[in-house]
C-alpha positions as CSV (number, residue, x, y, z in Angstrom):
1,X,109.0,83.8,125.8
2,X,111.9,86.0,124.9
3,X,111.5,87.7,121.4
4,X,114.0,89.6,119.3
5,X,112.1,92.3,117.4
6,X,114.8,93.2,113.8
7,X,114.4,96.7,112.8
8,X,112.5,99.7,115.3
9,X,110.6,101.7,113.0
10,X,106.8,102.1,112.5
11,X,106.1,97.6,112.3
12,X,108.7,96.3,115.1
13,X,108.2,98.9,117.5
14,X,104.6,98.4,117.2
15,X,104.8,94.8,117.2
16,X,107.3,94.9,120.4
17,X,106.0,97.2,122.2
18,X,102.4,94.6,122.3
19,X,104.4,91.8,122.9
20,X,106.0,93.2,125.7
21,X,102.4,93.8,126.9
22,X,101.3,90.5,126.8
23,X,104.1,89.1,129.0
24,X,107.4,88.4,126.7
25,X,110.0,89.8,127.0
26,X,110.9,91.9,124.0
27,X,114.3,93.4,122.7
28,X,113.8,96.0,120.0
29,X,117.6,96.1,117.7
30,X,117.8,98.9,115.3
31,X,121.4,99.7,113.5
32,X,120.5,103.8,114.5
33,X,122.4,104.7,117.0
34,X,120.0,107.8,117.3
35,X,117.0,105.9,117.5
36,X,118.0,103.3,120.1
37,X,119.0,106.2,122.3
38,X,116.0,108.1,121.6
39,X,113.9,105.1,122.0
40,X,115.9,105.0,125.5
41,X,115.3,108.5,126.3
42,X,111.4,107.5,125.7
43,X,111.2,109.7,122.4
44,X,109.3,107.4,119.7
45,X,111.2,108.0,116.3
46,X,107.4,108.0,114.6
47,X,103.6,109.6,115.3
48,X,101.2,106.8,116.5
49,X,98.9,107.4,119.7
50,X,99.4,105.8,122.6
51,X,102.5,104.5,121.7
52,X,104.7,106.4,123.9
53,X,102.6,105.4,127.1
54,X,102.6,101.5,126.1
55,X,106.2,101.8,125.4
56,X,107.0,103.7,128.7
57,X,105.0,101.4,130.7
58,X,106.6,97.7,129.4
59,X,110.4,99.9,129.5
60,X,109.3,100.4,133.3
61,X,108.2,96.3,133.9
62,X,111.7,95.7,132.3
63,X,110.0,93.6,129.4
64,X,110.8,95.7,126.7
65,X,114.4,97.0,125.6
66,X,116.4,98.5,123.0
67,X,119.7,97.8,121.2
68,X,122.0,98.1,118.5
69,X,123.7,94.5,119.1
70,X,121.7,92.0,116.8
71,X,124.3,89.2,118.8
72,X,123.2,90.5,122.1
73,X,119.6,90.8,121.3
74,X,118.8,87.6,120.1
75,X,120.9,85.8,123.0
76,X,118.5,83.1,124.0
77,X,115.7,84.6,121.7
78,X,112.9,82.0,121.2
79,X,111.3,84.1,117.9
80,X,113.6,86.7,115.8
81,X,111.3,88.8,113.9
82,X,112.6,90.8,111.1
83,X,110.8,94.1,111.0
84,X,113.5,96.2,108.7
85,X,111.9,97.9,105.7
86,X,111.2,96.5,102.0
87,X,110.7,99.9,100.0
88,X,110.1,100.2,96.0
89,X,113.7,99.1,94.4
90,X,114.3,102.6,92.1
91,X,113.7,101.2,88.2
92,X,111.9,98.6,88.4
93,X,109.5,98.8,91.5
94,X,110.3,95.5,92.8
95,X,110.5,95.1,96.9
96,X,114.1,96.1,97.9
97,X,115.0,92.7,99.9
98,X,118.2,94.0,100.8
99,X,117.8,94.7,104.4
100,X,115.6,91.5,105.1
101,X,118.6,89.7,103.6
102,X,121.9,91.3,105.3
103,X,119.6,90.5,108.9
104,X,119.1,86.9,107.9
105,X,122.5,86.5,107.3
106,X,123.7,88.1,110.7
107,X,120.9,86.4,112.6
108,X,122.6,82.9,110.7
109,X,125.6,83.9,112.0
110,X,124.7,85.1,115.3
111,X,122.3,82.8,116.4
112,X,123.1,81.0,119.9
113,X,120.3,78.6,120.3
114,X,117.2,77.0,118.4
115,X,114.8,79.5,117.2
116,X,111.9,80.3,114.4
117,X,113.1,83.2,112.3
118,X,109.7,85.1,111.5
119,X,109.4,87.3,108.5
120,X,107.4,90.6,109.9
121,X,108.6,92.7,106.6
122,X,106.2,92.4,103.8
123,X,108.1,90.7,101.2
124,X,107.2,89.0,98.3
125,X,106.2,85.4,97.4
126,X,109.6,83.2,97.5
127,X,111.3,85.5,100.0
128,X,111.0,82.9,103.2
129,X,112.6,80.6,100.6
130,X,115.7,82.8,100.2
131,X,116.1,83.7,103.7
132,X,116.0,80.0,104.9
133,X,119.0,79.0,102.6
134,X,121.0,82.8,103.8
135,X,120.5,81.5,107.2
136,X,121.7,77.7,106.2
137,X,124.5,79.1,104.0
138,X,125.9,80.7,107.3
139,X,126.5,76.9,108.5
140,X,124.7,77.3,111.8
141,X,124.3,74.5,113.9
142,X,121.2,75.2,115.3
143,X,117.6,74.5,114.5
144,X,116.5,77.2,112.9
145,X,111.9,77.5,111.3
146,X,111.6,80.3,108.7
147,X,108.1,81.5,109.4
148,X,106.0,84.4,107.7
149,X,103.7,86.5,109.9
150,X,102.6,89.7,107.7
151,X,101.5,92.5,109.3
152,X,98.2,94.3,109.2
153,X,98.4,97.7,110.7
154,X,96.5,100.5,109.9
155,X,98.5,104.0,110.8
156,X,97.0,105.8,113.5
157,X,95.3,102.5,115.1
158,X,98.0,100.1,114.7
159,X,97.6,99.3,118.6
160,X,94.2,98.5,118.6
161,X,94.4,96.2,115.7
162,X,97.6,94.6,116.7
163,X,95.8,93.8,120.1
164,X,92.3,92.8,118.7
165,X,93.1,91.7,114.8
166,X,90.7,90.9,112.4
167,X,93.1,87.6,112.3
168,X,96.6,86.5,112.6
169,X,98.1,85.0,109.5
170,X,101.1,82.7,109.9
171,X,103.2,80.5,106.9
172,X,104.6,77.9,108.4
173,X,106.7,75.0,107.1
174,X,107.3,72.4,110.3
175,X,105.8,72.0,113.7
176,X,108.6,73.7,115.3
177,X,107.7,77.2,113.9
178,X,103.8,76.3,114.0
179,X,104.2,75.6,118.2
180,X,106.2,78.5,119.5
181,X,104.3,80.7,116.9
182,X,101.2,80.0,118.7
183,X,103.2,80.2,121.6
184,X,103.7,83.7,120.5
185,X,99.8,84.9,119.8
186,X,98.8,82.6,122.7
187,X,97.2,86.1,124.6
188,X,95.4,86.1,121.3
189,X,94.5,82.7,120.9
190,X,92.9,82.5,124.4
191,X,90.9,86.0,123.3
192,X,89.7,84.2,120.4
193,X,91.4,85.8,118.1
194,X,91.6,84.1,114.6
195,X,94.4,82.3,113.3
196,X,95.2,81.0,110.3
197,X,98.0,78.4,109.6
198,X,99.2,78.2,106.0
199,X,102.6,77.6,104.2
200,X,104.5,80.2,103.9
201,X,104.5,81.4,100.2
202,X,100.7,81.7,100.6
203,X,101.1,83.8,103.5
204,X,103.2,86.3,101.5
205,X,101.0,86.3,99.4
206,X,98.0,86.9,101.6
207,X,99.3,90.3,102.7
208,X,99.8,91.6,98.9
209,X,96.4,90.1,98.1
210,X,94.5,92.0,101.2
211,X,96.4,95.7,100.1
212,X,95.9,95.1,96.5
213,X,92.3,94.5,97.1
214,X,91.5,97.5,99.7
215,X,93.8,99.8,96.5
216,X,91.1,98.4,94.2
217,X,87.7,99.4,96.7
218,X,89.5,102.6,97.1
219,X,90.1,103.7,93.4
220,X,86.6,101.7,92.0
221,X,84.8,104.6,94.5
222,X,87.0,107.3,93.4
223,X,85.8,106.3,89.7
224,X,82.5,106.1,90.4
225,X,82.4,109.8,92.3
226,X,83.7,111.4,89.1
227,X,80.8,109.8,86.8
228,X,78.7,110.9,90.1
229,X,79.8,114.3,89.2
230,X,79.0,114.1,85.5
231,X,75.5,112.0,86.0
232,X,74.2,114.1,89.1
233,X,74.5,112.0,91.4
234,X,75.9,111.2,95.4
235,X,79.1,108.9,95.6
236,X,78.5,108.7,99.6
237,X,75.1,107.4,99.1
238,X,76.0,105.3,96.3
239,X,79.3,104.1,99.2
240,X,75.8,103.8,100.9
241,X,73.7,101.9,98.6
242,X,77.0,99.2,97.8
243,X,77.9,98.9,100.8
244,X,74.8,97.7,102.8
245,X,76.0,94.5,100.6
246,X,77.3,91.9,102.8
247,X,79.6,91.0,99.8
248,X,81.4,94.3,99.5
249,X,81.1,95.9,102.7
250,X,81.4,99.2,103.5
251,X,85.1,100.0,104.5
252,X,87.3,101.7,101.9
253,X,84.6,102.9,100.3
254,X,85.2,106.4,100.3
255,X,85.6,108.7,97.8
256,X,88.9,111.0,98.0
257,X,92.7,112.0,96.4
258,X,93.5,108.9,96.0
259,X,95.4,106.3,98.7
260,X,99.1,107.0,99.9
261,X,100.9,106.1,102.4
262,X,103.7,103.0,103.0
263,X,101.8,100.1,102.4
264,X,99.3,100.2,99.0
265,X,101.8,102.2,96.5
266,X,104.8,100.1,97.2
267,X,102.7,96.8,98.0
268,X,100.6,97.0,94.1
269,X,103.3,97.6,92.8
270,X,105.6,94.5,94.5
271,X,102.5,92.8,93.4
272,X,102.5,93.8,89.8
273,X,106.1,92.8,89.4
274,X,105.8,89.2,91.0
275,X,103.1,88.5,88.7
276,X,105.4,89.7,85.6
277,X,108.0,87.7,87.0
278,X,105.6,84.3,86.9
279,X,103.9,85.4,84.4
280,X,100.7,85.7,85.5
281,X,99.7,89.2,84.6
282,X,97.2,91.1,87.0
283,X,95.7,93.7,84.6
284,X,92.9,94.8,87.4
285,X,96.0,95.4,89.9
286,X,97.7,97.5,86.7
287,X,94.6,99.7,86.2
288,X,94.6,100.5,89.8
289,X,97.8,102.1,90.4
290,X,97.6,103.6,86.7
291,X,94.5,105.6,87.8
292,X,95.7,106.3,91.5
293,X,98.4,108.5,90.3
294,X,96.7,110.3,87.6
295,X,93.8,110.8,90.2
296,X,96.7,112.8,92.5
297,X,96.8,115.2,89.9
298,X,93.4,115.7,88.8
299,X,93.1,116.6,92.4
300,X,95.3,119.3,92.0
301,X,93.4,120.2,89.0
302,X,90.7,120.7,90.6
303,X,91.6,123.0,92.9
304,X,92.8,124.9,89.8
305,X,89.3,125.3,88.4
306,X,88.1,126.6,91.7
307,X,90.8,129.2,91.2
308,X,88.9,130.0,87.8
309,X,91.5,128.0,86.0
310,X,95.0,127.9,84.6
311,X,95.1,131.6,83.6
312,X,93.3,133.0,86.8
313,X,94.9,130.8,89.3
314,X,98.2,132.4,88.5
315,X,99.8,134.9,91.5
316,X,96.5,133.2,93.8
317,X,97.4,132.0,97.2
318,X,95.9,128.6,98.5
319,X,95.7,126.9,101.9
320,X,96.0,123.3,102.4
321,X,95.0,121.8,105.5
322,X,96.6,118.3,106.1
323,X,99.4,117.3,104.3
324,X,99.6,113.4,105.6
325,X,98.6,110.8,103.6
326,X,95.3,109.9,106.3
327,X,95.3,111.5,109.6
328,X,96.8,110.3,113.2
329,X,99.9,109.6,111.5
330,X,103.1,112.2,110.9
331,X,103.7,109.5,107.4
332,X,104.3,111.4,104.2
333,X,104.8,108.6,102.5
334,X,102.7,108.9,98.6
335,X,100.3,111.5,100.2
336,X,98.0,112.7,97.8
337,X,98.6,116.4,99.2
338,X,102.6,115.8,97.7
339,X,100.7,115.6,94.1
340,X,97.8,118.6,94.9
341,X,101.3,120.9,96.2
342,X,103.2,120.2,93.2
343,X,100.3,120.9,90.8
344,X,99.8,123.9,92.2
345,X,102.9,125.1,92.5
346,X,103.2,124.3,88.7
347,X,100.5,126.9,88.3
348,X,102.0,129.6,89.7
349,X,100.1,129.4,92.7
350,X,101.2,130.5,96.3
351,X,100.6,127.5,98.8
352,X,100.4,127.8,102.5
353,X,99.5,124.7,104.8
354,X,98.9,123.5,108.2
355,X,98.9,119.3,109.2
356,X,98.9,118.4,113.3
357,X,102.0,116.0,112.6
358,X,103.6,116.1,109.3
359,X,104.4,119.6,108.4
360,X,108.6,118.5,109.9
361,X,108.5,115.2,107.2
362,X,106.4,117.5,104.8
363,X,109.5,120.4,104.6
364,X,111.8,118.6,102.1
365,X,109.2,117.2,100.3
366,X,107.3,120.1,99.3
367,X,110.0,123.0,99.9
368,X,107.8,125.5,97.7
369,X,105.3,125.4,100.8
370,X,105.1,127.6,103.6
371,X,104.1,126.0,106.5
372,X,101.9,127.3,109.4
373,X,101.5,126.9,112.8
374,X,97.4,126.5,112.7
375,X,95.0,126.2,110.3
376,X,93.7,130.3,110.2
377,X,97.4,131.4,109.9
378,X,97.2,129.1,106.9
379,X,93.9,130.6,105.0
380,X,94.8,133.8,105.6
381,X,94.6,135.7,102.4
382,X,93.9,132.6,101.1
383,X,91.6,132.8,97.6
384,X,90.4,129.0,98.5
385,X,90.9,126.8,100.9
386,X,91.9,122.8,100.5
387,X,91.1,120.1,102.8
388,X,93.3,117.4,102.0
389,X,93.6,115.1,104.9
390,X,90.5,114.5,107.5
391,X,92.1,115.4,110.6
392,X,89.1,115.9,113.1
393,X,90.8,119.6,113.9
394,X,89.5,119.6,110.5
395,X,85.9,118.6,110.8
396,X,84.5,121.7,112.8
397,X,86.1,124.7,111.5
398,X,84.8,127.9,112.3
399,X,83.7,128.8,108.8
400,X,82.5,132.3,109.7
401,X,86.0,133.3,110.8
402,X,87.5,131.2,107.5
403,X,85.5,133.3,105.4
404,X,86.4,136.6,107.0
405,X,90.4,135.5,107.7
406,X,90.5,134.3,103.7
407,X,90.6,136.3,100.7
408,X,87.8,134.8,98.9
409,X,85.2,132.3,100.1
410,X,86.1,129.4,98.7
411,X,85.9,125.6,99.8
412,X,87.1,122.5,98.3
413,X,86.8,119.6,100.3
414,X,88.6,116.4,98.6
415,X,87.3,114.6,101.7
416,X,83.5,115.2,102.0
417,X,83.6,116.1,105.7
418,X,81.5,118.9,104.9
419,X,77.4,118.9,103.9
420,X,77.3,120.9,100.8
421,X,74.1,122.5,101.9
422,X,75.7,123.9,105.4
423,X,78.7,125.4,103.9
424,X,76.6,127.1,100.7
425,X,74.7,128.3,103.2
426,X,77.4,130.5,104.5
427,X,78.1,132.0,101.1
428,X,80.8,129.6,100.3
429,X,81.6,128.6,96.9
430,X,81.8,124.7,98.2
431,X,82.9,121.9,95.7
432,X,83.4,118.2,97.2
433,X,84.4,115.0,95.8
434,X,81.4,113.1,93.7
435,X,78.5,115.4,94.7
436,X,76.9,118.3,93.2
């Protein structure tokens, strides 16, 4: 099949780039000029292993291309997925539709032959509706299936789970866009991959239910480590104890900053303002982004009363290792270590840090910071030492030479990568998330 990919960034290059590898034959459009000739000169405009290599290799079987021209690149396209971004509107935190619209309306006007227009952007509940009357508005001739197909991509393994997915969700309205949809996924279908057919509003809503959800594990366990730390208690055997539960589960269960990144902020909050708009309040979706942020400062905070507090922390020098929101990734996006900087900073502290990937992303965002090229140049002189994001350069520091490189021997791990017991045992002063 031939598919048209809308929009090259972190989703539809992804997507693509694993369609190509199954056999279609792909076209990747993006508006940047830059990017498409990047893309060409095999540079990938984001961080996500393996990428580069599965890109390379479906460029070099010629069944995988780039272009600006949305005309020429959905010529005799059987799917046109739309890929382009829906962030926070500013004022009102509604998705910003914009983009998904202005391609629906060039796609209507563009299109060349029968197709199913597929919805790869998460968008909110009603937005298949509007695109299928954009598209009709254009007067197009052609047949034309408005499908949804979220996307469920964790950053820094958004390969593997585009290529072995806990399922495949699909909104569908006719039989046209159910067939070439599963025409589509058929690699998957024959690897017994599940797929579930709905309509299409319930699969829009299907991808803000999932995030919303995983925000809501995330922040319950962040709550519970803070009572761990006033009860005496351990929040990763309590993660434990919870999640041997078949009903809960144990993924997103553990205790940290708080979550980032580009899907749960903007996604809870999309959420939140669909429900206003039916009226249909979601107080337990409210509550969760409510404590999230204020948790991203507490963090901060924290760090603070390691220092000895406001009045001692002032003129101190910190290092923070990691700076992206989760690790494998070089997205910025709501990380938690934006919140810990700016707190700091606020302080009167000196902040130095080190990330594998995001320290170019991290510039403009935290300006106040000096960035480092490893993790020792980072703690030198440092009077405590953060670890923000898990990066496994992370895991196995050598704590001997971080206590003679740093001013004072101080520790505070916001990811519990450390045991307590090992690090005090090097004369650190050690202080983790929900454990004494």
């Amino acid at each position: 099949m031939k598919i048209a990919m809308v929009g090259s960034g972190y989703v539809g290059l992804v997507s693509g780039a694993c369609f190509a590898d199954f056999g279609h034959d792909v076209v990747c459009i993006d508006k940047d000029q830059s990017k498409i000739d990047r893309l060409h000169d095999g540079i990938m405009p984001i961080y996500e292993p393996g990428l580069d290599a599965l890109v390379e290799s479906n460029v070099k079987a010629g069944r995988l291309s780039f272009t600006t021209s949305l005309a020429e690149g959905i010529k005799d396209a059987n799917a046109i997925f739309i890929a382009v971004g829906t962030p926070s509107r500013r004022g009102d935190g509604h998705a910003d539709l914009s983009f998904v619209y202005a391609v629906a309306k060039e796609v209507g006007e563009n299109l060349a032959n029968d197709a199913v227009v597929v919805t790869k952007s998460t968008v909110p509940v009603g937005t298949g509706d509007e695109v299928e009357r954009i598209i009709a508005d254009t007067g197009t001739s052609h047949k034309v299936s408005v499908v949804s197909n979220p996307e469920f991509l964790r950053e820094g393994a958004a390969i593997a789970d585009f290529k072995r997915p806990d399922r495949i969700v699909i909104g569908a309205e006719d039989d046209f866009g159910r067939e070439i949809m599963r025409e589509v996924y058929r690699p998957l279908f024959l690897n017994e991959s599940p797929i579930l057919f709905t309509s299409r509003r319930t699969s829009e809503l299907i991808k803000y239910a999932a995030n919303a959800f995983l925000a809501t594990k995330i922040t319950f366990i962040n709550e519970m480590a803070d009572l761990c730390e006033k009860v005496g208690a351990d929040v990763q055997d309590v993660s434990r104890g919870i999640g041997m539960d078949g009903r809960i589960g144990a993924k997103f269960l553990h205790a940290g900053p708080g979550y980032g990144g580009s899907c749960f902020p903007k996604d809870t909050l999309a959420l939140l303002k669909t429900a206003e708009d039916y009226d249909s309040p979601t107080r337990i979706v409210e509550a969760v982004v409510k404590v999230n942020e204020s948790r991203k400062r507490a963090m901060g905070r924290k760090v603070v009363d390691a220092l000895g507090g406001m009045e001692a922390a002032r003129g101190k020098k910190v290092a923070l290792l990691g700076l992206t929101f989760k690790p494998n990734t070089d997205d910025m996006r709501d990380s938690p270590a934006i919140a810990v900087a700016q707190t700091l900073h606020d302080a009167g502290v000196e902040v130095a840090a080190y990330d594998p990937e995001g320290m170019e992303l991290a510039k403009p965002l935290m300006p106040f910071v000096t960035m480092c090229g490893d993790p020792y140049e980072a703690i030198e002189g440092a009077d405590a030492t953060v670890i923000v994001t898990e990066w496994d350069a992370f895991r196995a520091l050598d704590l001997a030479k971080v206590k003679t490189t740093a001013k004072a021997p101080v520790l505070v791990d916001l990811r519990n990568i450390y045991l307590p017991e090992d690090v005090r045992a090097q004369g650190f002063e050690y202080s983790s998330i929900g454990r004494v």
